[in-house]
N, C-alpha and C positions, 0 to 999 in steps of 0.2 A: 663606698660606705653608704650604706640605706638606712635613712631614719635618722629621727636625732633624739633617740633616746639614750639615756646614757647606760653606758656597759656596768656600771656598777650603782645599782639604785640604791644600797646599803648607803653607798656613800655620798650620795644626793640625800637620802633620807638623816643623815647626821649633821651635814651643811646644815639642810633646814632646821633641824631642832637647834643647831647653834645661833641661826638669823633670828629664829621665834623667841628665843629667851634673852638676845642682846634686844631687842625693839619691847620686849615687855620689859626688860630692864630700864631702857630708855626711857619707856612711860612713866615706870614706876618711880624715877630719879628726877626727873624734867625741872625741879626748882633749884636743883645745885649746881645747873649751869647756866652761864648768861643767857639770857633771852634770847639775844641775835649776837654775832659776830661777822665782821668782812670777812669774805671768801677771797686770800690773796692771790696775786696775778697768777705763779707760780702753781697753785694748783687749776685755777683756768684752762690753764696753757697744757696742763698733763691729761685734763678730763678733753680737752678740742686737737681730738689725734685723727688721721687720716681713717677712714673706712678700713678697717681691720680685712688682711686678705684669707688670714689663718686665725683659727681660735684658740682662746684661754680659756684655761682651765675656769670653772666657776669659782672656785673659793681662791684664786687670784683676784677676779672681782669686786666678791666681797669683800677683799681686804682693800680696794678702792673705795669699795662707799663706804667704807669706815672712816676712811681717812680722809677723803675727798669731797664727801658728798653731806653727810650724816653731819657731821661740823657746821655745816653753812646752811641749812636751812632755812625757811624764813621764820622758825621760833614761833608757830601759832600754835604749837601743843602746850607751849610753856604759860602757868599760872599770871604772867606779868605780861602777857604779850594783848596790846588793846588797841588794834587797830585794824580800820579796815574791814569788821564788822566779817571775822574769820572764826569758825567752828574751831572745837579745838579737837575732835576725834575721840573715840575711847577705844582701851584693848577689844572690844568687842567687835565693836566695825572693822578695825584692822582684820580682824581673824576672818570675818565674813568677807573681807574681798581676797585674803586668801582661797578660800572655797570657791568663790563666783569666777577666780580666775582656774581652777582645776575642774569646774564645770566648761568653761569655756563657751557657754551659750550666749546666740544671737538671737538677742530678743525682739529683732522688727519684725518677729510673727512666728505661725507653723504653732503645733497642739504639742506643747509641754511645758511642765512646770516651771519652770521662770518667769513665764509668761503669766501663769496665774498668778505668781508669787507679786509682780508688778501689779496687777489688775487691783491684788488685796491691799497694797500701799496706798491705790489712788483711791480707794473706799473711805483707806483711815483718813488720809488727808480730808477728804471730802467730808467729812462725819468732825473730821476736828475744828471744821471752819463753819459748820451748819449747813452745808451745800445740801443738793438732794442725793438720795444713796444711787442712781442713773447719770450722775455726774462723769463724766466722758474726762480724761486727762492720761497721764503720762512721764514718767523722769526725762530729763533732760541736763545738759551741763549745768546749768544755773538760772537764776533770773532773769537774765538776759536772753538767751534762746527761749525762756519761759513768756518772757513778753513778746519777743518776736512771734510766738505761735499766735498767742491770743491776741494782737493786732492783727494779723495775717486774715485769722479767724474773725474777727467781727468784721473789715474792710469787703469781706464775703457772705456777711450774714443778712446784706442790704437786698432789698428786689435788684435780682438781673447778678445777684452778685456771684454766683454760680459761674455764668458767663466769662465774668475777668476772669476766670483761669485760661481762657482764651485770646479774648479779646484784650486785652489789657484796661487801664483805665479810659482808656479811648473819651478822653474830655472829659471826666468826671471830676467835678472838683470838690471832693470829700476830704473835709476836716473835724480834726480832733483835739479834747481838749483836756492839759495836765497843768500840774502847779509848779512854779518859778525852779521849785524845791525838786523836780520828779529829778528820776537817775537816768543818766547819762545814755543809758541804752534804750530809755523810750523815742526821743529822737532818732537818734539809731535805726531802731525799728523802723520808723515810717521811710528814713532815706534808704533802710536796705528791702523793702517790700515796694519802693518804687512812690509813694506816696509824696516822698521829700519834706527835708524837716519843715519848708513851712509851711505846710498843712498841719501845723502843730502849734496850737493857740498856745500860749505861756500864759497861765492865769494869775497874776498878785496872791500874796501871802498875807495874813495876819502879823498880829506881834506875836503870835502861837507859834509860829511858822505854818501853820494851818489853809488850805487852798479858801480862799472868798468865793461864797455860794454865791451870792450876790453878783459878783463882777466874772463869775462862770456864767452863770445867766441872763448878763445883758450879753457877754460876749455870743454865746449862740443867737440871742436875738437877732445884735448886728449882722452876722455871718448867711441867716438865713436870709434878712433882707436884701442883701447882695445878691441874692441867686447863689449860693454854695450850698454844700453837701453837708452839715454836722453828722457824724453816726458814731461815734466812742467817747466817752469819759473816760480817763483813768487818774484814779486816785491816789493818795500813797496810805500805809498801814505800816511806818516807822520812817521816816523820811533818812536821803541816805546821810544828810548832816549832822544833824540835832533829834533824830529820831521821833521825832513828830509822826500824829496819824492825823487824818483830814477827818473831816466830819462828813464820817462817812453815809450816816443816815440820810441828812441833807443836801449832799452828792448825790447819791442815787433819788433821790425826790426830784432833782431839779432834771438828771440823765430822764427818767422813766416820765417827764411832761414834755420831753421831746421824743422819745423815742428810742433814745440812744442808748447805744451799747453800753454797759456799765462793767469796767475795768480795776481791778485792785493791784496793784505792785506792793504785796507783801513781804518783800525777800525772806526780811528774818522778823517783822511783826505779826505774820500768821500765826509764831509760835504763843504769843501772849494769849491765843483762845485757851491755852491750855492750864491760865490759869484765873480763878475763880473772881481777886479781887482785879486782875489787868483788865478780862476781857469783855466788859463793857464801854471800855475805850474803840473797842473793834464794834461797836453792832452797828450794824450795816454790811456787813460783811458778808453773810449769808446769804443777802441777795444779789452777790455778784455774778453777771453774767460770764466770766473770767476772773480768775489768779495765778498770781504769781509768787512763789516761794519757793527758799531753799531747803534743805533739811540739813544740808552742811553750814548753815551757820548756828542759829540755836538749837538745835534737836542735834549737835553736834555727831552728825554723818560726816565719815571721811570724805572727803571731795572726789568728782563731785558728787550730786545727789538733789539737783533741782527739781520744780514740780510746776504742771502749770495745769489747770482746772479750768473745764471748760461745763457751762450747767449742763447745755444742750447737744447731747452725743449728736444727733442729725447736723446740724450745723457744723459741729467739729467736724465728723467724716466729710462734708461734703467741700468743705476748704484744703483738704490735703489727701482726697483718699485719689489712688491711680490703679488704673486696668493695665495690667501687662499681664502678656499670654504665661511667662516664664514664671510669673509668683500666681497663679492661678489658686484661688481658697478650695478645696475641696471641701466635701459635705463629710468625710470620714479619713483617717490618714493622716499623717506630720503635713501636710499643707491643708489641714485643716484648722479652725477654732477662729475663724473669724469674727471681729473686727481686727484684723490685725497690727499694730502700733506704727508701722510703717505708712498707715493709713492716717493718721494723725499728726506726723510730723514730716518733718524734710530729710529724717534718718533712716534708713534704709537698713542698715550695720548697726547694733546696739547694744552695748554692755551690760550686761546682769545688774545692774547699779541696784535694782530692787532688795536682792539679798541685806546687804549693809544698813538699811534703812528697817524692815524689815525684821531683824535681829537686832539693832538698837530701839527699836518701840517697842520689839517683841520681850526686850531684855529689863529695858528702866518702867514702860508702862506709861502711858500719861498723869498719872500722878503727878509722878516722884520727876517728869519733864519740866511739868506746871510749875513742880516746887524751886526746882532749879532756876526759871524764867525769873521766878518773886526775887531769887537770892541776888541773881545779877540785877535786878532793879534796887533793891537794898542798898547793894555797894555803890552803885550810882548815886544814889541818896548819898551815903555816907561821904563817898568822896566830890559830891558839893559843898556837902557843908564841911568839910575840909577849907575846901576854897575859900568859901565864902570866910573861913575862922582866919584866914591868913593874910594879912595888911598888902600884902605884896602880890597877892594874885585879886581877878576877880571872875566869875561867870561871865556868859557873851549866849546864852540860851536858856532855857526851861528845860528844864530835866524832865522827858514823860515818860522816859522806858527808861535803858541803859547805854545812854550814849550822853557822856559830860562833857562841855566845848568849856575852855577856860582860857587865859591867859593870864601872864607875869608882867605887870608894870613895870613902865621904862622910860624913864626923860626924853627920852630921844631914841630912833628908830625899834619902836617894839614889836614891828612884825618882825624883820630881820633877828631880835632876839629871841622870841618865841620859836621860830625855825631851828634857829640855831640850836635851840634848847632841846629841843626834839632831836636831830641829829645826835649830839651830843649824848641822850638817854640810849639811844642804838645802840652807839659804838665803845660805850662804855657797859653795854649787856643790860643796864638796870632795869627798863621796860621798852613797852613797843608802843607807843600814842602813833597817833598817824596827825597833818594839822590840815585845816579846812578853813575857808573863809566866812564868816559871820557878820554882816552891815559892814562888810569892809573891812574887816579887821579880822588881820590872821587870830586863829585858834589852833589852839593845843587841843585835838579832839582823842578823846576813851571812850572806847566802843568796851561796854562787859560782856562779852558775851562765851567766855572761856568757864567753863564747870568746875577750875579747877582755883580758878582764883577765890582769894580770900583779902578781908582786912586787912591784916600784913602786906599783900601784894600794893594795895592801896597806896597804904602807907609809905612803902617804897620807891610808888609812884612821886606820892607827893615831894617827899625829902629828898629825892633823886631831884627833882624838879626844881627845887627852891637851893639848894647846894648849888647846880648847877647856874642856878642866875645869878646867883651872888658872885659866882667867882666870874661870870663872864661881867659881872656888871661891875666888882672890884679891883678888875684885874689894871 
């Protein structure tokens, strides 16, 4: 048997149309079922089957991921699901990673359209943050691999620093510096770039949760007195707790009087440029020599769909770009159109992820994004002062964006009931909080950041919440 196309395409093309209208059905229904549900053992155990030696039919398949899969999801499409700071997707992305997967293009380079199609993403992105329109960047899995470039990238932007793609750090003792608050993968970054976390000053917080300019710039002080290396700031633009931004202006004044690389970790507070009364919370931003952001969390792209921004293309090319005989750029032909993407990242292999991103800016427009960003900031508001209205809970952060930290009062052990509470809202579908620790004290954290949620959703939150402490605290 040659190929594995199927002998009857009629009836691949009727499958499909039946998968296309049960998943827009899905969409279209997403509040009349619980949020999340356990995935029991029983179907585990049917999905973890030996390496198949002979094939199944496909619409055998599909009647597994109906029954198997489609069930147990993690519930981020769904209206009530606030955790975790997760995009919720729309029919439209869906459909465009249909097509990006029926192109089947590998976009770490060669002269064709996908490749442009990416090029014009990183424009918008670049144009949506204030960057300059020469701004050199790239999709990527997420913020994570988005910060891993642009540390990569500034630890190489120093004199000599060409070289370490060589040499290594050969004694160099370069440090860099983020706040108490940064996310989990800036550390990360530096121990997987070889740096080691601690070349990673931890800088004090305000009562804002806001990085101290101040106790940033004695900290370089010290550091240079010592004989070290300072070369990167990175800031945050939503922090991943309490969604706090740092000051950012003040940040980059104090980076740009040493010299230093100036870094943004915007995952999902890039998107507040988009709207008119947020994005003065962001200025400073435009002069970041690096960004980081998703477009799978608030610009709600399906996953993934990261982005990382870099001002200075020369710089970018010259931390990641490689000579091999075998991808040689031509001047005319499918190995042509260089800079090619593979020159900017550590991906060689890379999925059309442009398309989906692409078609949802292409489709909502930054308007009507903008508007959507206010809405989830509204409901944040709203369900504060919720809290704040209810004897038995209280706040435990400042509200700046869309991410509410609260907790439920309790005589005696209330982290342990807060947790609990939270489990308890899973497994019983009502919504999806994620919890987080605040000056020591667990919180009940809501991330808004779903298009589809509403008031009622809130609402459901709240009453799910207080229902549930009463009977764990009556029982």
């Amino acid at each position: 048997m040659a190929g594995l196309d199927p002998d009857d395409w009629n009836g691949l093309r009727a499958l499909g149309h039946r998968m296309l209208d049960d998943m827009i059905d899905r969409l279209e229904t997403q509040s009349d079922r619980a949020v999340w549900q356990p995935m029991p053992q029983a179907a585990r155990k049917e999905i973890r089957t030996p390496l198949p030696e002979h094939g199944s039919s496909p619409e055998g398949l599909y009647a597994q991921f109906q029954t198997l899969i489609a069930p147990y999801a993690t519930g981020n499409t769904h209206p009530r699901f606030m955790g975790w700071v997760h995009g919720a997707g729309t029919g439209v992305g869906m459909l465009a990673e249909m097509l990006a997967a029926g192109l089947n293009a590998n976009c770490g380079g060669r002269d064709h359209a996908p490749v442009e199609v990416e090029r014009a993403v990183i424009g918008w992105a670049a144009q949506m943050v204030g960057m300059p329109p020469e701004t050199s960047g790239l999709l990527v899995t997420g913020s994570s691999m988005a910060n891993f470039i642009a540390i990569v990238t500034a630890s190489r932007a120093r004199p000599d620093g060409v070289a370490m793609r060589a040499a290594g750090l050969t004694g160099r003792r370069l440090v860099g510096y983020a706040a108490t608050t940064a996310h989990g993968c800036v550390p990360r970054a530096f121990d997987l770039c070889g740096l080691g976390t601690d070349a990673l000053r931890l800088v004090a917080v305000d009562e804002n949760h806001q990085m101290c300019p101040d106790t940033l710039l004695a900290a370089i002080e010290a550091d240079l007195a010592a004989g070290l290396e300072p070369f990167m700031v990175v800031a945050s633009a939503g922090t991943v707790d309490v969604g706090a931004v740092d000051d950012l202006r003040a940040i980059v004044g104090v980076a740009r009087r040493f010299g230093l690389w100036f870094h943004v970790d915007a995952a999902f507070g890039a998107l507040a440029m988009l709207s008119p009364t947020l994005r003065p919370l962001l200025d400073g931003i435009a002069d970041a020599d690096s960004l980081a952001f998703d477009f799978h969390k608030w610009a709600q792209v399906p996953y993934d769909a990261g982005c990382v921004l870099i001002r200075d293309p020369v710089l970018h090319a010259a931390a990641f770009a490689q000579s091999l005989a075998y991808l040689t750029r031509e001047d005319r032909g499918l190995a042509a159109n260089a800079p090619w993407f593979c020159d900017l990242g550590p991906d060689l292999s890379r999925g059309f992820r442009a398309l989906k991103v692409w078609m949802t800016l292409g489709t909502y427009g930054s308007v009507r994004l903008g508007q959507m960003v206010d809405t989830c900031c509204d409901l944040a508001r709203y369900l504060a002062r919720r809290v704040e209205a209810a004897p038995e809970m209280e706040l435990l952060a400042p509200v700046t964006l869309n991410i509410v930290c609260f907790r439920v009062h309790a005589d005696k052990d209330v982290d342990v009931l807060n947790v609990e509470i939270v489990k308890d809202l899973h497994e019983a579908g009502i919504a999806a909080p994620s919890t987080t620790t605040i000056s020591g004290c667990k919180a009940i954290r809501a991330a808004i950041v779903n298009h589809r949620t509403q008031r009622a959703d809130i609402d459901a939150l709240v009453d799910g919440v207080l229902m549930l402490a009463r009977r764990r605290t009556t029982a």
